[in-house]
C-alpha positions in Angstrom: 107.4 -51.6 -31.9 104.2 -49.3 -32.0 102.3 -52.3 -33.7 103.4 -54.6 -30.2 102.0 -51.8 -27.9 99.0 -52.1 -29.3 98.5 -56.0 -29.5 99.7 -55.6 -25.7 96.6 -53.1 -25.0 94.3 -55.1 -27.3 95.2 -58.0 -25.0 95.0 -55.9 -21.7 91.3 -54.5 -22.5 90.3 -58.2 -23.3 91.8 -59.7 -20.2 90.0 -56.6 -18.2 86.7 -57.2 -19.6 86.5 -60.6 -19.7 87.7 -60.2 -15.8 84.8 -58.3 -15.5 82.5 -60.2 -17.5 82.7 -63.5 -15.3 82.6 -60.8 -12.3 79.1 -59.4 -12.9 78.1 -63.4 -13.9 79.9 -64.5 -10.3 78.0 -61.6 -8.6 74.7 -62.5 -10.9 74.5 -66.4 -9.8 75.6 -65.7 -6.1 72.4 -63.3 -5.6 70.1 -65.8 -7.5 71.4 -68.5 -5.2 72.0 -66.9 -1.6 68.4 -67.8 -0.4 69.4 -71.3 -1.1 73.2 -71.8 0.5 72.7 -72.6 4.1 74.0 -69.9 7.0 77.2 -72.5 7.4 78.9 -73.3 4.6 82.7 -75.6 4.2 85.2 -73.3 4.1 88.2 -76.3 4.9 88.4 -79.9 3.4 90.4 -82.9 4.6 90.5 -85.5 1.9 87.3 -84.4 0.5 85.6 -84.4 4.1 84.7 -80.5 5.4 86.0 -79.8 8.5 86.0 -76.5 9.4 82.9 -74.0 8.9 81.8 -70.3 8.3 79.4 -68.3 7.8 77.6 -67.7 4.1 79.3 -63.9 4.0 82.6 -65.3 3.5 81.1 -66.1 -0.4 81.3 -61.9 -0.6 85.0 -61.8 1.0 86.7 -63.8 -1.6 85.4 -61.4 -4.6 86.2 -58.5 -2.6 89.6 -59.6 -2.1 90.0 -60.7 -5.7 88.9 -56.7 -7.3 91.5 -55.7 -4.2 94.1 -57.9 -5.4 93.3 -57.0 -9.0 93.7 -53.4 -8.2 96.7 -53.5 -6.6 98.2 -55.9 -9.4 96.8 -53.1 -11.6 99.5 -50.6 -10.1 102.2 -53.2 -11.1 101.3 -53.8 -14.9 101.6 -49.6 -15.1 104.9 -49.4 -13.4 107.2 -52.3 -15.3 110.1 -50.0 -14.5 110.0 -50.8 -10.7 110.8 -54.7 -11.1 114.0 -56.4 -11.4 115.3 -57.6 -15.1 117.8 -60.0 -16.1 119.8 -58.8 -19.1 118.2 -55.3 -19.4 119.8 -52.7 -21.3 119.1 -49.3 -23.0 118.7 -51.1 -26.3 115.8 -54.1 -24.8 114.5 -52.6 -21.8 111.3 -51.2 -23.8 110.8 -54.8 -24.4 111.6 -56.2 -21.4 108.6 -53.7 -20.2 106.1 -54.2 -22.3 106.9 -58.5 -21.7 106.7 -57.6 -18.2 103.9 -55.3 -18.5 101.9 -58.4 -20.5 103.2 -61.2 -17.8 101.6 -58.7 -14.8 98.4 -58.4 -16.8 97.9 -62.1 -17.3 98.6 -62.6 -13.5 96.4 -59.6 -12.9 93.6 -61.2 -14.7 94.1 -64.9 -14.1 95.0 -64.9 -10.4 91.6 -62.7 -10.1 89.6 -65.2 -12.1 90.6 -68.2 -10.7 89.5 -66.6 -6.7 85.8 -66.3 -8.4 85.9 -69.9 -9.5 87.3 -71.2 -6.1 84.3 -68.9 -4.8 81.9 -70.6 -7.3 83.1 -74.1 -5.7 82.5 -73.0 -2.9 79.0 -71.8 -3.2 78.2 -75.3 -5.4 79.7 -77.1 -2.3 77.5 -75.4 0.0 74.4 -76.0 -2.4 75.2 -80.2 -2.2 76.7 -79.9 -6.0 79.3 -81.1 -7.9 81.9 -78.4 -7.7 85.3 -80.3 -9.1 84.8 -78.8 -12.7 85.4 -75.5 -11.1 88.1 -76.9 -8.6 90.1 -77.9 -11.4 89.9 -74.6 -13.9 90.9 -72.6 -10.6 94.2 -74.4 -10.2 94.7 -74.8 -13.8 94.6 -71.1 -13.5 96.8 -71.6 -10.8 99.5 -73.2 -12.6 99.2 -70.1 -15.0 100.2 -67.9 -12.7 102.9 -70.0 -11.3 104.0 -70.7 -15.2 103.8 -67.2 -16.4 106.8 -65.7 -14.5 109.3 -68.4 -15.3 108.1 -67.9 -19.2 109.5 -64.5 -18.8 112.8 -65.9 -16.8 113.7 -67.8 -19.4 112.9 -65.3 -22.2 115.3 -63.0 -20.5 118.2 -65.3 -19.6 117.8 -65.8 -23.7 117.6 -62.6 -24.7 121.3 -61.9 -26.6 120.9 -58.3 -26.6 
């Protein structure tokens, strides 16, 4: 079991930095190329058509919100104890919280990731660029999010002990 706690940490410190990694590169790129994206920018599309409009700021909101969201999300991945389990017992529940503990940190780190490459579209949109390679990764990351919690559903409706 000690040899899982680590692989779990390994995998949290590589989620974290590479969270942090396309952070500082998101933050990097938007700073080269804010004298470039116009005051108004599309912040709503109708069948590929922008139709609502905002001001060039909003491109800081959206990584603010994603470090506050990642924070917060933080909180949960140290506290598996506080969620609701399906089978748990004194003989699994270290396992169902270090499972849950790994689930949190992949939402964590993908939900948080995937708000800095909607921003990127965003800021490619504004710029008159292609911006449907990073359209897509974001809900692909999506999906992952969305995917990762029923992974763990099913685990537990399966586990026997």
């Amino acid at each position: 079991m000690e040899k899982a706690k680590d692989g779990n940490l390994k995998i949290d410190y590589v989620l974290a930095f590479l969270s942090a990694f396309i952070l500082i590169y998101h933050l990097t790129t938007l700073v080269i190329a804010w004298s470039d994206i116009p005051n108004q920018i599309a912040i709503h599309y109708l069948n590929g058509i922008p139709d609502k409009y905002g001001p060039k700021y909003l491109l800081i909101v959206i990584p603010l919100i994603g470090v506050l969201i990642w924070f917060l999300l933080g909180i949960l991945v140290r506290k598996p104890e506080k969620f609701n389990y399906i089978n748990l017992t004194e003989a699994n529940k270290d396992l169902q919280y270090m499972k849950a503990r790994r689930i949190m940190s992949v939402i964590q780190n993908t939900s948080f990731i995937m708000l800095l490459f909607v921003n990127k579209a965003f800021i490619r949109g504004a710029m008159g660029l292609e911006y449907s390679f990073q359209l897509s990764i974001s809900l692909l990351l999506l999906a992952i999010c969305g995917l990762t919690p029923l992974y763990f559903l099913i685990w537990a409706f399966r586990l026997k002990y």
